[in-house]
Phi, psi and omega in degrees: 000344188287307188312304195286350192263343177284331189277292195319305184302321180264358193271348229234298206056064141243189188277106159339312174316295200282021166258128168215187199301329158298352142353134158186178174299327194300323172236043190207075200301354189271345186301050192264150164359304210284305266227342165293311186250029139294315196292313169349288181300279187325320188302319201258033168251316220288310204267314198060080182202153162264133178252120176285173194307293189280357166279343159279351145287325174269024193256110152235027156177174170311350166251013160275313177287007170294315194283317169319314201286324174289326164251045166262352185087018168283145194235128162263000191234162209078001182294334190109000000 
């Protein structure tokens, strides 16, 4: 979890501490339109996955791209 709360933190510019699976634009003002699909982009260098349309369409928080990224075969735990 530390590699994705680091992409999140700088692409957001908020503290990693304060992120959890509950994130979201709803609570996160710097999270706006421009600024979803840079992190869109950065997850999928950071991570090395492509996100289909529609999984990047159903990301409304931090346990949605947990869950995308799992199933691309990312494993986050043990991550820190």
């Amino acid at each position: 979890m530390r590699r994705l709360r680091a992409v999140l933190a700088k692409v957001l510019q908020v503290d990693p501490g304060s992120i959890t699976d509950e994130t979201s634009p709803a609570n996160t003002p710097s999270w706006d339109s421009l600024n979803a699909l840079m992190l869109l982009s950065a997850l999928e260098e950071a991570f090395s996955v492509s996100f289909t349309m529609e999984e990047a369409m159903s990301v409304r928080h931090v346990g949605d791209i947990k869950r995308a990224l799992a199933r691309h075969a990312v494993t986050l735990e043990g991550d820190g």
